[in-house]
C-alpha positions as CSV (number, residue, x, y, z in Angstrom):
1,X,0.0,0.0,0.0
2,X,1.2,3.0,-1.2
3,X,0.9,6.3,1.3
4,X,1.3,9.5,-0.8
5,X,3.6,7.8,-2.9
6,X,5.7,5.9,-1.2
7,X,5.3,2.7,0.8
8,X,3.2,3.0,3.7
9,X,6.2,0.4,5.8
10,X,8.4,3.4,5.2
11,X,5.7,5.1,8.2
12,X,5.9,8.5,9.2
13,X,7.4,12.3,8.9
14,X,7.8,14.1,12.0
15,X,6.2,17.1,11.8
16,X,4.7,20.1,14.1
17,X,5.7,20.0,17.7
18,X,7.1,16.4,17.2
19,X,9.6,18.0,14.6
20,X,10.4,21.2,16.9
21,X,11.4,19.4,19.9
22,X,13.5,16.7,17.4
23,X,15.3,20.0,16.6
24,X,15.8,21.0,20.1
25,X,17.6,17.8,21.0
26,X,21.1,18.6,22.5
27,X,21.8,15.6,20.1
28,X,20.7,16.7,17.0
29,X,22.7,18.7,15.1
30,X,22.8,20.0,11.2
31,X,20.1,18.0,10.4
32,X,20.7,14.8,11.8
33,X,21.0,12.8,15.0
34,X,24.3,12.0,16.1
35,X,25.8,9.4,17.9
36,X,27.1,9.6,22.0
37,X,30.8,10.8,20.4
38,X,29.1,13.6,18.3
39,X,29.6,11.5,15.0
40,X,26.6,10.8,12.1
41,X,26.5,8.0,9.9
42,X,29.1,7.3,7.6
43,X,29.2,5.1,4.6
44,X,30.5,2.0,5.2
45,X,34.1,0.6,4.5
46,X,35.3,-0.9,0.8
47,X,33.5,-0.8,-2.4
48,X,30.4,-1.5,-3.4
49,X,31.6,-4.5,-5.2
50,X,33.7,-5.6,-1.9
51,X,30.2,-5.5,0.2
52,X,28.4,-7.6,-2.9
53,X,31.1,-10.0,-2.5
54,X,31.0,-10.7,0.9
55,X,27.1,-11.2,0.7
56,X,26.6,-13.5,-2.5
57,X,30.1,-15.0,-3.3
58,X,29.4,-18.8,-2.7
59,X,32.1,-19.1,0.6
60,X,30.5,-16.2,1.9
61,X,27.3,-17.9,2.3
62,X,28.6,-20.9,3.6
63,X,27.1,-21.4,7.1
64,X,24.5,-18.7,6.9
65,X,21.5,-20.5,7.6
66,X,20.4,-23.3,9.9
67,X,21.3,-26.8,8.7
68,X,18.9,-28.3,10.6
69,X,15.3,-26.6,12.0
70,X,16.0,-24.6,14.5
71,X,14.3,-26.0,18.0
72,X,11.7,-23.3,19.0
73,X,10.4,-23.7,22.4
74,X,6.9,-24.9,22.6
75,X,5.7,-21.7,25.0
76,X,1.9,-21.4,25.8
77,X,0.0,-19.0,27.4
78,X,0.1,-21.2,30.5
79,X,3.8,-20.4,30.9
80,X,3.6,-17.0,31.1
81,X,0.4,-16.8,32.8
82,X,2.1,-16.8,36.2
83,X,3.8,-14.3,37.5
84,X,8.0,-15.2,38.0
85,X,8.8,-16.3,41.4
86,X,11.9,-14.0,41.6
87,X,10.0,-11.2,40.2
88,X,12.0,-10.9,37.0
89,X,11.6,-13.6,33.6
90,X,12.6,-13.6,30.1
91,X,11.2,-15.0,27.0
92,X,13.4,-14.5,23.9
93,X,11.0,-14.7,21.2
94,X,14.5,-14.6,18.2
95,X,16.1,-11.5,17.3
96,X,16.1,-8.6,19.5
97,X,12.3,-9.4,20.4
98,X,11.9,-10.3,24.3
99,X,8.8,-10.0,26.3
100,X,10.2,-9.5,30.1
101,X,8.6,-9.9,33.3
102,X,9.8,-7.4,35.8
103,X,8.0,-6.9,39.5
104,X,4.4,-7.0,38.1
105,X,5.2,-5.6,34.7
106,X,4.9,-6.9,31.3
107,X,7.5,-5.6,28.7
108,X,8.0,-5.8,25.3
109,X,10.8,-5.0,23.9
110,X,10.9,-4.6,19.6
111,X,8.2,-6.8,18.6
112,X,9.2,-7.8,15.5
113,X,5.9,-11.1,14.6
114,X,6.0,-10.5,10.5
115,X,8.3,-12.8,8.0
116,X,10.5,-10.4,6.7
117,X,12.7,-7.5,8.1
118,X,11.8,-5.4,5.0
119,X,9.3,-2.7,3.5
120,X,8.0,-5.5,1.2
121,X,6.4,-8.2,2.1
122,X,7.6,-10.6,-1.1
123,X,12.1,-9.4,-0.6
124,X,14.2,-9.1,2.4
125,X,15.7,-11.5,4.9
126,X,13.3,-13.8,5.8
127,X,13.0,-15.6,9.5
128,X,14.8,-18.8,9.9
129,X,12.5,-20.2,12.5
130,X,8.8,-19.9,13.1
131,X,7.8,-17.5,15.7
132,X,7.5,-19.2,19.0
133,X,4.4,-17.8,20.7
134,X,1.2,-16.2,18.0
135,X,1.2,-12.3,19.3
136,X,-2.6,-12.6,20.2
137,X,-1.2,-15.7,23.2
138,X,0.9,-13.3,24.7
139,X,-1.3,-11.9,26.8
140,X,-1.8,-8.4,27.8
141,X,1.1,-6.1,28.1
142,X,1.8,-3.3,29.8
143,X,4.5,-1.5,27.5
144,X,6.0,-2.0,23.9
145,X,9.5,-0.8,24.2
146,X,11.3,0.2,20.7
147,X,14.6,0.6,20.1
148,X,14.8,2.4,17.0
149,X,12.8,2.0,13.4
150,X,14.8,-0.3,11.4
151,X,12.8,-2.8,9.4
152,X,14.4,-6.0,12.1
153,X,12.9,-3.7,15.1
154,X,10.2,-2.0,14.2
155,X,7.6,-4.2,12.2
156,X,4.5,-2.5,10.4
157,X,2.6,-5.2,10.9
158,X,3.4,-6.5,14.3
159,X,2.7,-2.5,15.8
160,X,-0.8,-2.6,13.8
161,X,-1.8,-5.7,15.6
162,X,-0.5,-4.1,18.5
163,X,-2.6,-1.0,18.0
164,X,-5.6,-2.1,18.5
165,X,-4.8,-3.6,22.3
166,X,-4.5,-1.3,25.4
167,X,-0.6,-0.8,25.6
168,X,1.2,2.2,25.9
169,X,4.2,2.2,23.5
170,X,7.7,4.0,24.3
171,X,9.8,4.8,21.6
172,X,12.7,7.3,21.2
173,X,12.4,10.9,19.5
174,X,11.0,10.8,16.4
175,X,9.9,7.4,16.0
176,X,6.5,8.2,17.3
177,X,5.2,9.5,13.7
178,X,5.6,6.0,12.6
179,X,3.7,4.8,15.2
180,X,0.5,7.5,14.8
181,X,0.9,7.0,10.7
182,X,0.0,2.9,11.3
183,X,-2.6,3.6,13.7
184,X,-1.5,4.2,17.5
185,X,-3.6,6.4,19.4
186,X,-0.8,9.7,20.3
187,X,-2.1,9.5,23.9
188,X,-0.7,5.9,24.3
189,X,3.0,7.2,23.4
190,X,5.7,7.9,25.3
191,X,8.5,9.1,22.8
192,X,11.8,9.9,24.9
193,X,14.8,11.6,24.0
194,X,18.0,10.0,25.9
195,X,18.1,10.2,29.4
196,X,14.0,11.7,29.6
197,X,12.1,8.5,31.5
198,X,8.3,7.5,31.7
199,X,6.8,5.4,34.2
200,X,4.3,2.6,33.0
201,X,2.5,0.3,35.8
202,X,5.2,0.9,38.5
203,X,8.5,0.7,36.5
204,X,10.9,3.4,35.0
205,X,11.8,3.2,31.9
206,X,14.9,5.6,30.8
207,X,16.2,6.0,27.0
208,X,19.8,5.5,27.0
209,X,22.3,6.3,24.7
210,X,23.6,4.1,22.0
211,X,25.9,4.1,19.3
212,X,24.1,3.5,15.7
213,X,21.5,5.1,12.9
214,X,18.3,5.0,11.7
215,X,15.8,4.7,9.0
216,X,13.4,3.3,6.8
217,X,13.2,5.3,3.8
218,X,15.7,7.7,1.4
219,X,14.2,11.1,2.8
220,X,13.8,10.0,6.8
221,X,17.6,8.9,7.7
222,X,19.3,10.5,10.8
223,X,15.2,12.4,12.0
224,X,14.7,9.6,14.6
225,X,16.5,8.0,17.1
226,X,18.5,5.0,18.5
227,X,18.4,4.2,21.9
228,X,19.0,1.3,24.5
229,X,16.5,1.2,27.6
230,X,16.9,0.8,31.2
231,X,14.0,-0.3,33.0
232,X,13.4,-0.2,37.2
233,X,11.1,-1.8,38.7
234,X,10.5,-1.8,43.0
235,X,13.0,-4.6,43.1
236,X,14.8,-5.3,40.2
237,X,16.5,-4.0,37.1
238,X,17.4,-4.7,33.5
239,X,18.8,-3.5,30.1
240,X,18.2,-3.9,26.6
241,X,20.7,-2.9,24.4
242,X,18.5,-2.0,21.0
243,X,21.3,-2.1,18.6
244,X,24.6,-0.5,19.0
245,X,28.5,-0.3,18.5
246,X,30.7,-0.7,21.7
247,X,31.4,2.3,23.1
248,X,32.9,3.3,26.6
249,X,28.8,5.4,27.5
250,X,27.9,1.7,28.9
251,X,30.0,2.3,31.9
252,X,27.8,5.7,32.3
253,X,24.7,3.9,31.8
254,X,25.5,1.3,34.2
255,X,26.4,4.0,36.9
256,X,22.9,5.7,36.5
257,X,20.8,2.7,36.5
258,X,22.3,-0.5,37.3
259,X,23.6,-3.1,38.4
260,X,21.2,-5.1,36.4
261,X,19.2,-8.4,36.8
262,X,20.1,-9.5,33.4
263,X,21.4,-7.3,30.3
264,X,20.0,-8.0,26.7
265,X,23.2,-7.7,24.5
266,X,23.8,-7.5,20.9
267,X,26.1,-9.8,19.5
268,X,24.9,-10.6,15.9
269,X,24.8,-9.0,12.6
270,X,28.8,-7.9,12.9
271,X,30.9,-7.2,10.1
272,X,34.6,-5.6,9.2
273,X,32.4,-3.6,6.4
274,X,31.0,-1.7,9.7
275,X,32.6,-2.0,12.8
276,X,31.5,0.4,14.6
277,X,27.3,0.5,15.0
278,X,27.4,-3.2,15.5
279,X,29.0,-5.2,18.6
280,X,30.9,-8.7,18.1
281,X,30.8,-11.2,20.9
282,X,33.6,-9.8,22.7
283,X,32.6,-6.3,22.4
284,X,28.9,-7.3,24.0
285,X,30.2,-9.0,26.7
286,X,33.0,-6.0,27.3
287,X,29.6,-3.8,27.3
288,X,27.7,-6.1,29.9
289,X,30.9,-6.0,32.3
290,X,31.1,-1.8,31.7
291,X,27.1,-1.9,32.9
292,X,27.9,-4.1,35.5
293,X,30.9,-1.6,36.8
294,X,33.1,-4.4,35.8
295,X,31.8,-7.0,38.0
296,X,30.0,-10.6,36.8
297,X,26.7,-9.4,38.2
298,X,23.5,-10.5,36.7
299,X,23.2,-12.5,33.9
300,X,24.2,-11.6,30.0
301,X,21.5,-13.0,27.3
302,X,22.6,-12.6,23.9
303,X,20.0,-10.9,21.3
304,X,20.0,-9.7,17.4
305,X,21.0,-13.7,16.6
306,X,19.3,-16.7,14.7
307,X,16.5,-15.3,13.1
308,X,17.4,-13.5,10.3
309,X,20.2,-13.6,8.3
310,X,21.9,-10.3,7.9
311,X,25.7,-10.3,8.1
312,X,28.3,-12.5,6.3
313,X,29.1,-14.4,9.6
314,X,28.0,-17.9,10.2
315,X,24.8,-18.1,12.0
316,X,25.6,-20.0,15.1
317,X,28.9,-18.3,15.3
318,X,27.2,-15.5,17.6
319,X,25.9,-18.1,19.9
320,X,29.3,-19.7,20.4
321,X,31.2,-16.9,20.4
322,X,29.4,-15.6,23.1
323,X,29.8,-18.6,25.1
324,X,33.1,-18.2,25.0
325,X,33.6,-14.9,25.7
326,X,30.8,-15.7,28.8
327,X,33.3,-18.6,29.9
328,X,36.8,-16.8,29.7
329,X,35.0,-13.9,31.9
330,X,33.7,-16.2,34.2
331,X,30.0,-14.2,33.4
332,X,26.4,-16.0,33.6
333,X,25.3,-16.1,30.4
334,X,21.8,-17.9,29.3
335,X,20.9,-19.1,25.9
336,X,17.6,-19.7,25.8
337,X,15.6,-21.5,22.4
338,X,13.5,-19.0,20.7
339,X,10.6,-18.8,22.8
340,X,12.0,-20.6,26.1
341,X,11.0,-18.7,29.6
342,X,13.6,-18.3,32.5
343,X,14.2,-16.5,35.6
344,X,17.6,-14.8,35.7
345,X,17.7,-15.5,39.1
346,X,16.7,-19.2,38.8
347,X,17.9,-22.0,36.5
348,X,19.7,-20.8,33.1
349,X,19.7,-22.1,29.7
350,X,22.9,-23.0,29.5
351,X,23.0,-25.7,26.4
352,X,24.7,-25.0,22.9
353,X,21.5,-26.2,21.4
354,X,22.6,-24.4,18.0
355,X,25.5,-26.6,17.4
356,X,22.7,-29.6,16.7
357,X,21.7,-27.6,13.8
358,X,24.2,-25.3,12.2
359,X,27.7,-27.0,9.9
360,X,30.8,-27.0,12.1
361,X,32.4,-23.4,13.0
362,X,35.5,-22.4,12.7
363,X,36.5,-20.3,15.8
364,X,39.5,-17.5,15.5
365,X,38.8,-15.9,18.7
366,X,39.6,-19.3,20.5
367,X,43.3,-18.8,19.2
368,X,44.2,-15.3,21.0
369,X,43.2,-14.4,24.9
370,X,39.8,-13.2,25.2
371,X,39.1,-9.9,23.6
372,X,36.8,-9.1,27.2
373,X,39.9,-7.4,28.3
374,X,41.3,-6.2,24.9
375,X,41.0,-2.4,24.6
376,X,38.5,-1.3,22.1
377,X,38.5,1.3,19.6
378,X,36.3,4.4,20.1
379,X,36.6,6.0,16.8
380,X,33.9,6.0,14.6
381,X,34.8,4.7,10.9
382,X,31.9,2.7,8.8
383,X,28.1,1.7,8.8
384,X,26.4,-0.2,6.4
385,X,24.0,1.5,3.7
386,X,21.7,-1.2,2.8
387,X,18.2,-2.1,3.5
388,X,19.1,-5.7,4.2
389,X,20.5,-4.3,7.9
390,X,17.1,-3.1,8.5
């Protein structure tokens, strides 16, 4: 569907008020967002014909999918219907999609129910695993939490099912005209700049910082925001990272609102081609210790993995990576199946169950000390320009 000519998935221009007070942002600046360093997007490294390469040469996509199904957990209402002993649960649904549990509230974090990450329903990376609960078994929820508005995040058709329930939606700057353009009610959102927080049903939540870019169409790139979210309840804290490159503001975050319960990480969808707006395994666990004020508190779950396939890595290599890096650090780390409830605080998922179905891995970082304590570079240098990221 076409809205005034241009694909309604696109969403949104901020305009009015929403537009003025993107403007007034202390991080806006010449036109664009910018990230916690003060850079914007860049364009990202090698040629055209080196990034075509990497995606469609024959080695390249060696590995890229499952070789097996993937096992999704069989959750059912009844799972979830009870609230977690400890006060805090997690239910990775794939990707960067997690509905969590936090002392009497119901969050959901980037929703993202459709097939494809994509404008179009027909092209674009398509899931490698069913979804493991139907949106309409969730149950109700209290808050949709979004991260940003790329296509793997923010999901047309997953926010118009979502419209038409009783949730309030928080979103960062700008992302809101999306939101009103596919249906949501203005009085149900709560678009934050960084550091602004809302309170929903008894828990904070705070837009943090985070280092990446956004959008969805040519004309809307750098108007609306990235962000990572802290969210307090009465008893407990946790973090979801949204999608970001590693970059020493995690140490600042954690001061203002942690220690966490558990930490939501990105650690997939990592490439040489742009370094910097994505984290690799080591650089995710680096950015859960830095929350943590450098101590193994709480437990590190790894998101952004196994459902879609959108960087030339293999696509178990984030899951074992990860367990590395959460081994050499001596971190609790749980590794759920799409769609399998825990309790941070009880019993983790702890099995490689990815190894059943993917070919075998080669593993680099196992031949060098762990990169947890290798120093990482701040500067800012590529980021992909494709819709496939999205």
């Amino acid at each position: 569907m076409l809205r005034a000519g241009r694909p309604e998935s696109f969403g949104g221009e901020s305009t009015g008020e929403r537009l003025a007070r993107i403007r007034r942002s202390p991080h806006f600046a010449d036109g664009t967002f910018t990230n916690p360093d003060g850079t914007a997007r860049t364009r990202p490294s090698g040629s055209p014909l080196d990034l075509a390469k990497t995606y469609f040469e024959k080695e390249a996509r060696a590995g890229r999918a499952p070789a097996g199904t993937v096992p999704v957990h069989p959750t059912t209402l009844a799972d979830i219907a009870k609230p977690p002993v400890t006060g805090v649960r997690l239910t990775w649904m794939g990707h960067s999609s997690v509905l969590a549990e936090i002392d009497g509230a119901r969050v959901l974090f980037d929703p993202v129910w459709g097939q494809r990450c994509s404008p179009f329903s027909f092209a674009g990376p398509k899931r490698l695993h069913p979804v493991p609960v139907p949106l309409a078994s969730l149950g109700p929820v209290d808050v949709v939490v979004i991260s940003h508005d790329h296509y793997d995040h923010l999901d047309m058709p997953t926010i118009k099912a979502l419209a038409s329930t009783d949730t309030v939606f928080a979103v960062p700057l700008g992302v809101g005209a999306h939101l009103e353009a596919w249906g949501v009610a203005p009085s149900r959102l709560r678009e934050l700049d960084w550091h602004e927080s809302t309170e929903v049903n008894g828990v904070r939540l705070t837009a943090t910082p985070a280092r990446h870019f956004c959008g969805r169409g040519i004309r809307n790139r750098q108007h609306t925001l990235w962000a990572s979210w802290a969210v307090v309840g009465t008893e407990h804290r946790i973090y979801h990272s949204g999608d970001t490159g590693y970059f020493t503001g995690f140490r600042d975050i954690g001061a203002a609102h942690g220690p966490f319960d558990a930490t939501m990480i990105q650690i997939g969808a990592y490439s040489e081609h742009w370094p910097d707006i994505h984290m690799t395994p080591a650089e995710g666990m680096r950015a859960h210790l830095d929350l943590q004020g450098g101590s193994p508190y709480g437990v590190m779950m790894p998101i952004h993995w196994g459902t879609f396939n959108l960087a030339p890595h293999a696509w178990a290599e984030p899951g074992e990576w990860t367990k590395y890096e959460a081994e050499e650090a001596g971190q609790a780390a749980a590794f759920p199946r799409p769609g399998e409830p825990f309790e941070p605080a009880g019993t983790l998922p702890v099995e490689a169950w990815w190894r059943a179905v993917s070919a075998p891995l080669a593993q680099p970082w196992r031949r060098s000390p762990s990169s947890v304590v290798d120093p990482v570079p701040d500067a800012v240098t590529a980021e992909p320009d494709f819709a496939g990221e999205r």
